[in-house]
MIKEKOL-526709 format. One record per residue (C-alpha): residue number from 0; residue in one letter; x, y, z. Coordinates in pm, 1 decimal. Each point is the difference from the previous one (the first is absolute). Layout:
N
{atom NUM,"A",{X,Y,Z}}
...
# end
This chain:
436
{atom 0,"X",{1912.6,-1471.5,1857.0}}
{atom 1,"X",{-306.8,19.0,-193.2}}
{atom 2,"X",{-110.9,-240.6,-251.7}}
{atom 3,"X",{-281.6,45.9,-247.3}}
{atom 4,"X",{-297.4,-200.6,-75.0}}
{atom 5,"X",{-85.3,-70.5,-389.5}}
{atom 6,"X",{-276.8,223.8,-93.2}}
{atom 7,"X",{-114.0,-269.7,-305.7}}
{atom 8,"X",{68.2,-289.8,238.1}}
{atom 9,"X",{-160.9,-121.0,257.4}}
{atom 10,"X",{-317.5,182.9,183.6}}
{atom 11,"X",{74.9,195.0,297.4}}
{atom 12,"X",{3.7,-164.8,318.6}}
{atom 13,"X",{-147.8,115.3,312.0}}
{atom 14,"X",{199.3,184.7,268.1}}
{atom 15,"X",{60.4,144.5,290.5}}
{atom 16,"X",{196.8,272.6,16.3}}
{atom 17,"X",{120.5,246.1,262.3}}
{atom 18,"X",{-50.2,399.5,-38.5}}
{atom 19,"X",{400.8,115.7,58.9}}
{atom 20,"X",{262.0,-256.9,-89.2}}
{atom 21,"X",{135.9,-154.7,269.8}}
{atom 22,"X",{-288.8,84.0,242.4}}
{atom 23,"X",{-359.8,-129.8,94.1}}
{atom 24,"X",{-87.9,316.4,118.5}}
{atom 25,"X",{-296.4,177.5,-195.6}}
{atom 26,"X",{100.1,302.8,-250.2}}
{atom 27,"X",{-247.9,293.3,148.7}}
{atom 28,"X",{53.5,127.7,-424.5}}
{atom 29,"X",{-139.1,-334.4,-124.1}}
{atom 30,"X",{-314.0,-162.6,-75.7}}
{atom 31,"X",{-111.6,-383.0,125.5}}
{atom 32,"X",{225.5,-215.9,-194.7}}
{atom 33,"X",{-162.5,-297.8,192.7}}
{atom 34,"X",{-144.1,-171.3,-282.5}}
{atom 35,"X",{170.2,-235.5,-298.6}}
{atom 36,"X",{-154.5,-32.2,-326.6}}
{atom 37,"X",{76.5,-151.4,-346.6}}
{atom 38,"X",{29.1,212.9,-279.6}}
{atom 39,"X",{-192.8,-255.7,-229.9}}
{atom 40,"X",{-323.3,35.3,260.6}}
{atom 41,"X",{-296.0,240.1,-110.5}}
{atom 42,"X",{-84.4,307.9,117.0}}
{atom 43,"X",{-262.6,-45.7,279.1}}
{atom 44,"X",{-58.3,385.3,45.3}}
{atom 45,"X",{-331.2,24.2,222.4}}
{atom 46,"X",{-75.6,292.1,-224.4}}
{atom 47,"X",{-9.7,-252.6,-327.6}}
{atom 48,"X",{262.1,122.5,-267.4}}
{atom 49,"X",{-57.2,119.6,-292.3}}
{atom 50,"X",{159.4,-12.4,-299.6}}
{atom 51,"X",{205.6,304.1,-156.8}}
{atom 52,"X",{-248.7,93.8,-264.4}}
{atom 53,"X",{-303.4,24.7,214.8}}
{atom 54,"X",{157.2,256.5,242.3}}
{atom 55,"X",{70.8,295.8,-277.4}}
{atom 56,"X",{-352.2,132.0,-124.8}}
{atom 57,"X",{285.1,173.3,-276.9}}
{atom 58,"X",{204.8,-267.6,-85.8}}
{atom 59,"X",{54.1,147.6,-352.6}}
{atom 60,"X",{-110.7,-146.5,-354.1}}
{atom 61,"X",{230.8,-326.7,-127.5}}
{atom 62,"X",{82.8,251.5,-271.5}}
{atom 63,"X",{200.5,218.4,236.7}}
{atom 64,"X",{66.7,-215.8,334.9}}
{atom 65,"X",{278.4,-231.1,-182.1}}
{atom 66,"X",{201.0,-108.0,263.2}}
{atom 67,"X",{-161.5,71.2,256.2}}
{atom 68,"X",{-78.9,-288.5,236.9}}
{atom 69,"X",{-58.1,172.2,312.5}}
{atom 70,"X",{-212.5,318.1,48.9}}
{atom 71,"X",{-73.8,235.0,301.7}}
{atom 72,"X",{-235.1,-153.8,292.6}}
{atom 73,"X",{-377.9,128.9,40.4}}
{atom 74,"X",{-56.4,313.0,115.5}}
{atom 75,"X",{-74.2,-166.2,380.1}}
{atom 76,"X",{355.9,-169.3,-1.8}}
{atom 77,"X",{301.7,45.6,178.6}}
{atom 78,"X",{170.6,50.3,-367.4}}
{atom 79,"X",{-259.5,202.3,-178.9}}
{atom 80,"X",{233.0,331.5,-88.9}}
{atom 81,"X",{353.0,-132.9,-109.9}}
{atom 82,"X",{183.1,-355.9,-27.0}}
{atom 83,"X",{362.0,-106.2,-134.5}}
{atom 84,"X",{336.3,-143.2,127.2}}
{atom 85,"X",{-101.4,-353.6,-125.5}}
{atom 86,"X",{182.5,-292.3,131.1}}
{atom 87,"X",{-104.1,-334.7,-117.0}}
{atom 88,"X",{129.4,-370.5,85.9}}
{atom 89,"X",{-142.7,-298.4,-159.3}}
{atom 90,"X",{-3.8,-350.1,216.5}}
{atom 91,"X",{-68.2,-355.9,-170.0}}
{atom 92,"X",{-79.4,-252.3,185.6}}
{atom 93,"X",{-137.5,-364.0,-96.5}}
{atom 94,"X",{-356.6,130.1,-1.6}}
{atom 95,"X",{21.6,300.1,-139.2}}
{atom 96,"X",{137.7,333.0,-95.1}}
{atom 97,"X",{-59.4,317.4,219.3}}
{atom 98,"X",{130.3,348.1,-21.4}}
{atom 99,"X",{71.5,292.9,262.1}}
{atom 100,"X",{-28.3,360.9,-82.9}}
{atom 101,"X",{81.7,254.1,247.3}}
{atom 102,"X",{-38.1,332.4,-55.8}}
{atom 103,"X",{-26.4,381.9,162.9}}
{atom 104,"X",{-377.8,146.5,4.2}}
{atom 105,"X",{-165.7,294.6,140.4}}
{atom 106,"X",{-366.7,149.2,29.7}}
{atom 107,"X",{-213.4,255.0,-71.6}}
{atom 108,"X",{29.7,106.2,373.1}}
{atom 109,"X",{341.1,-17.1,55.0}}
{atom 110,"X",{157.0,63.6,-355.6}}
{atom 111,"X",{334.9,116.2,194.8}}
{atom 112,"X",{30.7,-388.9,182.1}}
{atom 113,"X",{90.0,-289.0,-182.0}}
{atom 114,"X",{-28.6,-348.2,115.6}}
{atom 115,"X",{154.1,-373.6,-66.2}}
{atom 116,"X",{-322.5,-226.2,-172.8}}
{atom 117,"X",{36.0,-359.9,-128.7}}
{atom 118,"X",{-207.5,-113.0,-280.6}}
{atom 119,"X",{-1.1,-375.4,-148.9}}
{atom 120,"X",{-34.4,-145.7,-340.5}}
{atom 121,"X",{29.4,-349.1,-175.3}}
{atom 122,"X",{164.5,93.7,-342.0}}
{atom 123,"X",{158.4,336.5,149.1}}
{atom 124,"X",{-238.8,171.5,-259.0}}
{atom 125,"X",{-387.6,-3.3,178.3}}
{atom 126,"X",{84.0,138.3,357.6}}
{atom 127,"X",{-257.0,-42.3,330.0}}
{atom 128,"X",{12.0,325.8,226.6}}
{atom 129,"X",{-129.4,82.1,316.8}}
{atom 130,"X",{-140.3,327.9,125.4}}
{atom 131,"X",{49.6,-13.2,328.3}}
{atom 132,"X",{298.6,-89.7,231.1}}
{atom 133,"X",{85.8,-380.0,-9.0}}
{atom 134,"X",{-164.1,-197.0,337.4}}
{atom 135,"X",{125.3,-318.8,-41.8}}
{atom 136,"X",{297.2,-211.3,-185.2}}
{atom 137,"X",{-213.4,-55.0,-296.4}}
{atom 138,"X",{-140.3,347.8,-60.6}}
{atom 139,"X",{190.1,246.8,-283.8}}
{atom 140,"X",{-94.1,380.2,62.7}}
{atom 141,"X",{213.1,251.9,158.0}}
{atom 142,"X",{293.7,-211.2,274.1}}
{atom 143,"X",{213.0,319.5,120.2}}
{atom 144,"X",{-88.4,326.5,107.3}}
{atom 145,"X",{278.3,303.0,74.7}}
{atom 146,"X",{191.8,-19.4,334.4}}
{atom 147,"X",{-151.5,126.8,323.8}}
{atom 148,"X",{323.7,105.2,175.6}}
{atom 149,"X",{49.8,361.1,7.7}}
{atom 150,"X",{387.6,-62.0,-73.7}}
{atom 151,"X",{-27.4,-277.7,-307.1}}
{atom 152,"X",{122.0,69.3,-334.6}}
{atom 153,"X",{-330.2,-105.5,-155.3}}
{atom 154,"X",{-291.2,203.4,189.5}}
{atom 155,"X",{-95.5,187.7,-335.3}}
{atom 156,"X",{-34.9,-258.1,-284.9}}
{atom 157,"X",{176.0,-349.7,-97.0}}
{atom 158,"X",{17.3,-162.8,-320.7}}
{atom 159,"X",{118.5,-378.4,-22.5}}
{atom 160,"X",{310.6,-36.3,-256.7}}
{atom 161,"X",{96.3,-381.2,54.9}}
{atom 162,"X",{-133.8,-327.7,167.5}}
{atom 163,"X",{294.4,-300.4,39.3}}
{atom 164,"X",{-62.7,-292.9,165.6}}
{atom 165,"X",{268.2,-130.7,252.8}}
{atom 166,"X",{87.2,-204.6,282.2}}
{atom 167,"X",{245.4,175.0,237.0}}
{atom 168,"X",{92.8,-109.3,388.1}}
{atom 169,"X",{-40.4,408.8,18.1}}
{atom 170,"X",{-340.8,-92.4,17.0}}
{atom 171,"X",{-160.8,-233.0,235.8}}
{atom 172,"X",{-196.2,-178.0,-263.0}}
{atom 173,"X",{-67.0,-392.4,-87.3}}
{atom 174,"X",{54.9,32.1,-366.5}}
{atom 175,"X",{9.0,310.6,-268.7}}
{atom 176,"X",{-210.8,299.2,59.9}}
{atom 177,"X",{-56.9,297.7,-205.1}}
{atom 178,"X",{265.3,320.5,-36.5}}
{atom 179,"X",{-181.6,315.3,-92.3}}
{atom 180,"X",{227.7,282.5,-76.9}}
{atom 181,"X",{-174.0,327.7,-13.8}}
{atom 182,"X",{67.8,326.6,-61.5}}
{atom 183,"X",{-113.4,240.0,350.4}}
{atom 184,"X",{-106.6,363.2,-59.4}}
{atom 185,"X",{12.6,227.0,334.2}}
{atom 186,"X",{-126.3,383.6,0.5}}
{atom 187,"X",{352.3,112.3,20.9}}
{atom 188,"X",{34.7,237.9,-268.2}}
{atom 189,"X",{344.5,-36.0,-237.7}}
{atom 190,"X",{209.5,339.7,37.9}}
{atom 191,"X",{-8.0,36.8,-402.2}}
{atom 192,"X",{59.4,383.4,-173.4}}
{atom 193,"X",{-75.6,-24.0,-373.8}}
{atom 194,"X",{203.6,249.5,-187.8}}
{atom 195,"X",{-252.8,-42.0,-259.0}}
{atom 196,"X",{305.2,-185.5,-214.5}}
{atom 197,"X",{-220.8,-319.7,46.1}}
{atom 198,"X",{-242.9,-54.1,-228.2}}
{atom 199,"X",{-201.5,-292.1,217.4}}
{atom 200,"X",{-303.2,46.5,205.1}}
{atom 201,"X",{231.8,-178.6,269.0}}
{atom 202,"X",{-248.6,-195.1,305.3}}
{atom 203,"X",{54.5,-273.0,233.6}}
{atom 204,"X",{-235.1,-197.0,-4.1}}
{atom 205,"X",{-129.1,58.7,-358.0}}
{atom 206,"X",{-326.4,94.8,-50.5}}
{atom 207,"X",{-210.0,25.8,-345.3}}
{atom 208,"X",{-361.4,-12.5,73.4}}
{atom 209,"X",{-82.3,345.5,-88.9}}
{atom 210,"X",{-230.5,22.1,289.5}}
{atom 211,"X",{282.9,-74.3,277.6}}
{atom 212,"X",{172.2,364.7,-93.1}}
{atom 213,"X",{-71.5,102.3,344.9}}
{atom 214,"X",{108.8,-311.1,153.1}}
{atom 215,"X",{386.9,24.9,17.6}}
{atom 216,"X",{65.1,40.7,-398.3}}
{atom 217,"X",{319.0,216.0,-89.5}}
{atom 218,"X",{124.3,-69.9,350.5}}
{atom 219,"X",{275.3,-224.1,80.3}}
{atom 220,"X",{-60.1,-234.1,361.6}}
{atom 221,"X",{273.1,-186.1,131.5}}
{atom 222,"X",{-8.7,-383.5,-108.7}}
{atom 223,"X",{207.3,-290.8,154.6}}
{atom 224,"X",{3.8,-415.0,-85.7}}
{atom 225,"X",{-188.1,-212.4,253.6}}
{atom 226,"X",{-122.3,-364.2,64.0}}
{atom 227,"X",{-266.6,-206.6,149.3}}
{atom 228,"X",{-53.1,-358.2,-1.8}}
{atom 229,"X",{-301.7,-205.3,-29.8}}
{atom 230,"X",{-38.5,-397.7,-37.5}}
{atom 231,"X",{-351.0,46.6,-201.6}}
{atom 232,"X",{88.4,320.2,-202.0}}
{atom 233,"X",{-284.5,202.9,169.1}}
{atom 234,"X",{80.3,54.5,350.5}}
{atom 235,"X",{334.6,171.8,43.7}}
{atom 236,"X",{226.6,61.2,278.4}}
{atom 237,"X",{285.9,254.6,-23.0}}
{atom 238,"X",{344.7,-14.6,50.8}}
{atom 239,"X",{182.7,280.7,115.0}}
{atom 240,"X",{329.5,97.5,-179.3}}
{atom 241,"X",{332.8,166.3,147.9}}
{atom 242,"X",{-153.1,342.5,-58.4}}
{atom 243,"X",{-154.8,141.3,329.1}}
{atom 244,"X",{-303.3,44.0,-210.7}}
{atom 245,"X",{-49.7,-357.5,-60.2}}
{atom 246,"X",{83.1,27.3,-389.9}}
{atom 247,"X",{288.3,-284.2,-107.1}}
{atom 248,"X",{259.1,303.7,-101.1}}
{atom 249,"X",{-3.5,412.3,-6.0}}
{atom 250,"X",{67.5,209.5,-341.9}}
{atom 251,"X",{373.3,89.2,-45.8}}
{atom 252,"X",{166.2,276.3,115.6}}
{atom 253,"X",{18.4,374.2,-148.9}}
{atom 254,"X",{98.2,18.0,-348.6}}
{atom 255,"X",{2.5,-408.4,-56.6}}
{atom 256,"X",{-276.9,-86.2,-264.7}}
{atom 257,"X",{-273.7,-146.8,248.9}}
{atom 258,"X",{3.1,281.1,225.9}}
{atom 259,"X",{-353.1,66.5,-90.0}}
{atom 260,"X",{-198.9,-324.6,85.8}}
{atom 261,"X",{55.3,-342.1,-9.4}}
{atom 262,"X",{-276.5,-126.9,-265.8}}
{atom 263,"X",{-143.8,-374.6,-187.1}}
{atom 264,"X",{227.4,-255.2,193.9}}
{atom 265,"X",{5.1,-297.0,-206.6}}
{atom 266,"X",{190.4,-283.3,134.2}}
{atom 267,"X",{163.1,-311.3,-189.0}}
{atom 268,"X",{85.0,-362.4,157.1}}
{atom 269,"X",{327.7,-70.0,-157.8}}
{atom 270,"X",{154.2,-234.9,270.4}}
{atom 271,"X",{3.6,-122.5,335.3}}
{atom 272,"X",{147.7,314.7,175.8}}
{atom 273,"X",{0.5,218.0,-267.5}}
{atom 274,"X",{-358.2,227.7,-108.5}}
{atom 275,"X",{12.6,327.7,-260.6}}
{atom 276,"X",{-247.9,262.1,88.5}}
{atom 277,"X",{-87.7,253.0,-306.2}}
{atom 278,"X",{-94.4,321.5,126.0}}
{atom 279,"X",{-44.5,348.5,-173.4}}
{atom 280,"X",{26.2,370.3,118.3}}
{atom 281,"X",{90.9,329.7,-165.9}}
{atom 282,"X",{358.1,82.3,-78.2}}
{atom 283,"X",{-23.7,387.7,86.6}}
{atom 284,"X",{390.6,47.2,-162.8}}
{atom 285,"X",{-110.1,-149.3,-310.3}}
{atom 286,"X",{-406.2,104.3,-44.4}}
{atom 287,"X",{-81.9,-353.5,-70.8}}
{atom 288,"X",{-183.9,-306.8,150.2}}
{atom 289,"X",{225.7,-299.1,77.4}}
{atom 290,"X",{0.7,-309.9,155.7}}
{atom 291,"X",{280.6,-142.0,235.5}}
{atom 292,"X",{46.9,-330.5,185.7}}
{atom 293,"X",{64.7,-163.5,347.5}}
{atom 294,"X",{68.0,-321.6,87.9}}
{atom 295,"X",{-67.7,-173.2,277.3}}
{atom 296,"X",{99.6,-397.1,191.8}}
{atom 297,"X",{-367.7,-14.8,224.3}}
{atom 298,"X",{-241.7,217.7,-197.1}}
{atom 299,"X",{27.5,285.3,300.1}}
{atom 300,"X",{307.9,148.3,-7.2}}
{atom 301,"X",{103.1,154.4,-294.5}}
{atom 302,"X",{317.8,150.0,-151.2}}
{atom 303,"X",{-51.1,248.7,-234.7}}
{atom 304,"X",{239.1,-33.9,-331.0}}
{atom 305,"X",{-93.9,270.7,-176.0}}
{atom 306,"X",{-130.2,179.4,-330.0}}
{atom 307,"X",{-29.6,-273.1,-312.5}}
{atom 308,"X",{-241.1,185.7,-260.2}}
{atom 309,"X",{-52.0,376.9,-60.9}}
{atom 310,"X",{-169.1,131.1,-280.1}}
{atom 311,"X",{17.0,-85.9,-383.7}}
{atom 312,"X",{179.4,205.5,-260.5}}
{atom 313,"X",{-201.6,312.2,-150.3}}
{atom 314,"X",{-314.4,-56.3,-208.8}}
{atom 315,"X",{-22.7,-314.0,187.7}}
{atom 316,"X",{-312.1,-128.9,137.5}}
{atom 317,"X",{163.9,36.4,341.3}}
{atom 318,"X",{212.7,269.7,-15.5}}
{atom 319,"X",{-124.7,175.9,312.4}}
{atom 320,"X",{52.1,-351.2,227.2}}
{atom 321,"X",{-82.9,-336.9,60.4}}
{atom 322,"X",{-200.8,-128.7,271.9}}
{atom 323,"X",{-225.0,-272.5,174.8}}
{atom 324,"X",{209.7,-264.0,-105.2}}
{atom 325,"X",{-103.3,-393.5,-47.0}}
{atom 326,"X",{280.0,-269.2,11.8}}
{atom 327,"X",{-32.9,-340.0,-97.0}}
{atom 328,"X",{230.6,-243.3,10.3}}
{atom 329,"X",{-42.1,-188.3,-331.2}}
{atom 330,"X",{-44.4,-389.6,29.0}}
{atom 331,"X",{119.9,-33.1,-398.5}}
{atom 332,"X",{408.6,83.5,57.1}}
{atom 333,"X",{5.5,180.0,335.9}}
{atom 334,"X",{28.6,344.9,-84.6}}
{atom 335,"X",{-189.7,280.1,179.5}}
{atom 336,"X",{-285.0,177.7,-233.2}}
{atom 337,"X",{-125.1,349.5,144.7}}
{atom 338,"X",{-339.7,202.1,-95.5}}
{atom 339,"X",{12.8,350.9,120.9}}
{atom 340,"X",{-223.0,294.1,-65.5}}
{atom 341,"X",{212.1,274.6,-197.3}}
{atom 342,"X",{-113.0,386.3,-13.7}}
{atom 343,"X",{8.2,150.4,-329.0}}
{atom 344,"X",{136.5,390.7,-17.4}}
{atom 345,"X",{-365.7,146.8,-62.3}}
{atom 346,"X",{-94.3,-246.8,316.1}}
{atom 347,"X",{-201.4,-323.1,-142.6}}
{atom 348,"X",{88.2,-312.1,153.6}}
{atom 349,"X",{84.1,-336.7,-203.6}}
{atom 350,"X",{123.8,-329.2,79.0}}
{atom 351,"X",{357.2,-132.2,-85.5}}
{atom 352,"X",{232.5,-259.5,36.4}}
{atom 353,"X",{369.1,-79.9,123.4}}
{atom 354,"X",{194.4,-305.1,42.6}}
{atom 355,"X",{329.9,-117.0,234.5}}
{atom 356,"X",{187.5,-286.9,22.7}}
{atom 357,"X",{21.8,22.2,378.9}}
{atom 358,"X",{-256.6,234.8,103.3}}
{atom 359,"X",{242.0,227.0,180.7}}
{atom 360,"X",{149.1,175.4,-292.5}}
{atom 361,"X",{52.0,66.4,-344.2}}
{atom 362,"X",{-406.9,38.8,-81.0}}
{atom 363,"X",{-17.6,28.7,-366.5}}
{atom 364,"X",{-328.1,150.9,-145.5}}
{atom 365,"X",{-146.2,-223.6,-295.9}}
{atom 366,"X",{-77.2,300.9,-209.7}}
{atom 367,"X",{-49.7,368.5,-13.1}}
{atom 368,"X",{-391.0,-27.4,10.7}}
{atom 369,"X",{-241.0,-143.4,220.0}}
{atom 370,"X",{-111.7,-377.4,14.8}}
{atom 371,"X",{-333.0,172.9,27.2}}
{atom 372,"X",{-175.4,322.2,-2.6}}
{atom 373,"X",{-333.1,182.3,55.4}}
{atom 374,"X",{-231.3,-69.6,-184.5}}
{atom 375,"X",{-162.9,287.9,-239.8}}
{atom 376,"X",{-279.9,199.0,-86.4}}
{atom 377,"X",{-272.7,-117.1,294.8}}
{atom 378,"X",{162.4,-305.3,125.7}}
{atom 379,"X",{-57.8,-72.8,352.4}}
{atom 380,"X",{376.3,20.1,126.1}}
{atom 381,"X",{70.7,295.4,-326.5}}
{atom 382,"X",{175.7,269.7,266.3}}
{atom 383,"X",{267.0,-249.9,146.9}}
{atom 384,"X",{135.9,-318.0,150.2}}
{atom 385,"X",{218.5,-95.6,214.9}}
{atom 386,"X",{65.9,-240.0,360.4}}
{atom 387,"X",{9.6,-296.7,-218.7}}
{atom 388,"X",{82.8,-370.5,119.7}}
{atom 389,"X",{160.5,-266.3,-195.2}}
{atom 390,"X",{-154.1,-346.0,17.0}}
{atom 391,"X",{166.9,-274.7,-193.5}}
{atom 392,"X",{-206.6,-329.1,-59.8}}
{atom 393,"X",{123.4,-361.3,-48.7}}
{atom 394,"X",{-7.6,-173.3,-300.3}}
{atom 395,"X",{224.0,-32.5,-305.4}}
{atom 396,"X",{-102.4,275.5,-141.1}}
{atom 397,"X",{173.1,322.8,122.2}}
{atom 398,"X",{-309.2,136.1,155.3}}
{atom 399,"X",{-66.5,342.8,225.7}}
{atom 400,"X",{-224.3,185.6,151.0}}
{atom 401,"X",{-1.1,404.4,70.8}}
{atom 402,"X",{-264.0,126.7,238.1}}
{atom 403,"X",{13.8,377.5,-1.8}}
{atom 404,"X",{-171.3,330.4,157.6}}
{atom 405,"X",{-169.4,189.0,-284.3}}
{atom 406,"X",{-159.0,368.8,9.3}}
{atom 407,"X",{-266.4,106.6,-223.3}}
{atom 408,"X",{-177.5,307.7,-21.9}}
{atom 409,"X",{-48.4,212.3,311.4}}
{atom 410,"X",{249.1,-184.9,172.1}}
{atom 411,"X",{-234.6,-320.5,52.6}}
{atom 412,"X",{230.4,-340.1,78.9}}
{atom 413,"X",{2.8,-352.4,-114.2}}
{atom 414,"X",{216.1,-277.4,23.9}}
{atom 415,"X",{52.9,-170.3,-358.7}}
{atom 416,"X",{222.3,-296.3,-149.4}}
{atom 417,"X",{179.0,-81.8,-269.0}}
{atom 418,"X",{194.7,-288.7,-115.2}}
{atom 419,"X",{287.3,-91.1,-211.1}}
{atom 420,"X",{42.1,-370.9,-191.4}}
{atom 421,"X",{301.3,-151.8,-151.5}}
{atom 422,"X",{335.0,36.9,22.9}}
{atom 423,"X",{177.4,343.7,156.8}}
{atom 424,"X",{-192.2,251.0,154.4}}
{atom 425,"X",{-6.6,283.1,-175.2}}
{atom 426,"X",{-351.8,148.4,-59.1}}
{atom 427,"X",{-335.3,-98.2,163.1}}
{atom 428,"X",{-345.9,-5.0,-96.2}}
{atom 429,"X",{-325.9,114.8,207.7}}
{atom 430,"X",{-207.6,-314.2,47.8}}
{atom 431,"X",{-322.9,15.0,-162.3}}
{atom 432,"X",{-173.8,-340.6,48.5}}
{atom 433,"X",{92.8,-342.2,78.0}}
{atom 434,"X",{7.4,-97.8,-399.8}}
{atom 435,"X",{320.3,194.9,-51.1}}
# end
């Protein structure tokens, strides 16, 4: 059964770590996963990293970019045209404090492929990027590309939604390695007829750079949960699920509410045999975004449990649906704290909060409104946000943090953060400087 490694613990060991569990044999869908690495060691990109601010000529004025602590790449870079789907894990170690952000990215070039990237930061705030696909252990830049295989569920795009680090004898490995669970877009089309009753501009995946219109927007591709594994966080070999196309589990069957796509698979460590996966889809019979759960004893195979959020009452903030859930298992009384994206009825996206005693049921929303919403006038993230993830921080203080996708004007991306201090979590602040 699979045991998990303290992300604020120790550093990560090295490993070794076979490409299917159970087998030595190599994964033809994965990259070299030869190579261990500590997540306290600096990036050694060959191409020397830069730092966030230096890579977007229009990182906008302090006035309006509050928030906002990571920008789009230069206009050379593998993630020059749209970022988001944040997922960041802080490790402490003796030495020193080091944080992971992975992330989805696409280029000017190919505006219609997104890509897995890995940047690093010391304080979670200042983040080093690379431009270029990662070479070695220590490098941060782009680390996974779309599958190759004519028959995968991810030849189109893939967007990371969770990283977990376990031990598991379904994996030939010396000690923990990295879990990333992704979300796998193929260019099988959904069979969807609009009988113009809906009122969303309904796509899978979403895009909002206004430039990408021609590049899959208002369509709606098939998307399934996958995972890779990695002992450095950069060089990832996939697992292949039940599904014949490689994906962990298929969508549900006519009429059941994931019959569209499979979407966001977030997955909780609550035990020794027992892991919650938070996924989302589109519940046709109801006209709303939810998000269900499966559970699973090894991480691979997963049983699906069904629908546990739908959309909020009307006038709500998420009245058309909830989606790209976070799920956090809070160290201060056990309880299960989610941040999900909710969709307004004229369409703009805020962030919100629920909370469970058990994670599997009764999810109670803390209030009517958002825990945080766009920003206004000519703020940098003033059209939207959404695909947040929960980070709670030791301490005696009640600390968290709530790294978020924002969309400005035109559709341009960022990825921003926000924190809340004190007891409860009810409302959060965007961080503007280290003085707060």
């Amino acid at each position: 059964m699979p045991q998990i490694l303290s992300q604020e613990t120790t550093p990560f060991p090295r490993t070794r770590c076979s490409t299917r569990p159970d087998t030595n044999t190599n994964n033809g869908r994965g990259q070299d996963s030869s190579t261990g690495s500590n997540p306290s060691s600096k990036p050694q990109n060959s191409s020397t990293p830069v730092s966030n601010n230096s890579l977007s000529s229009s990182f906008p004025s302090p006035s309006l970019s509050k928030g906002l602590v990571f920008d789009l790449g230069s206009i050379d870079s593998w993630d020059s045209k749209e970022i988001g789907s944040p997922v960041v894990k802080r490790f402490l170690s003796d030495e020193e404090e080091r944080w992971f952000m992975w992330y989805h990215g696409n280029s000017s070039k190919q505006p219609e492929v997104d890509s897995i990237g890995l940047a690093v930061s010391n304080n979670g705030i200042h983040w080093e990027r690379g431009v270029e696909p990662v070479r070695s252990s220590g490098d941060v830049g782009m680390v996974m590309k779309c599958g190759q295989d004519w028959w995968a569920f991810d030849t189109m795009s893939i967007r990371p939604s969770d990283v977990v680090i376990m031990s598991s004898s379904k994996v030939k490995a010396l000690s923990a390695v990295y879990w990333l669970y992704y979300s796998g877009f193929s260019s099988e089309k959904v069979d969807f007829v609009d009988d113009d009753s809906l009122e969303l501009n309904l796509e899978n995946p979403e895009r909002f750079c206004i430039d990408n219109n021609n590049y899959g927007s208002g369509k709606i591709f098939k998307s399934l949960p996958g995972l890779a594994i990695s002992q450095d966080g950069r060089n990832w070999a996939r697992i292949e699920g039940d599904h014949h196309s490689g994906a962990l589990f298929d969508v549900g069957a006519e009429k059941e509410w994931d019959s569209l796509f499979i979407a966001s698979p977030k997955v909780v460590f609550h035990g020794n045999g027992d892991l919650r996966m938070y996924y989302h889809s589109f519940d046709m019979e109801n006209g709303q975004f939810a998000i269900g759960i499966a559970r699973s004893r090894d991480g691979i195979k997963w049983v699906k449990l069904g629908k546990i959020m739908g959309g909020g009452k009307v006038g709500s903030f998420d009245e058309c649906g909830v989606m790209n859930a976070s799920v956090v298992r809070s160290k201060k009384g056990g309880k299960y704290v989610m941040a999900y994206e909710g969709i307004a009825a004229d369409g703009k996206r805020s962030i919100g909060l629920a909370v469970s005693p058990d994670g599997l049921k009764d999810w109670r929303r803390f209030q009517d409104e958002g825990v945080l919403k766009p920003s206004e006038k000519d703020g940098w993230d003033n059209k939207g946000i959404g695909s947040p993830c929960l980070v709670q921080m030791d301490g005696d203080v009640d600390e968290w943090r709530l790294y978020y996708r924002g969309i400005g004007n035109e559709g341009r991306a960022g990825i921003g953060m926000a924190f809340c201090l004190g007891n409860g979590i009810s409302s959060f602040r965007r961080w503007t400087g280290f003085k707060l």
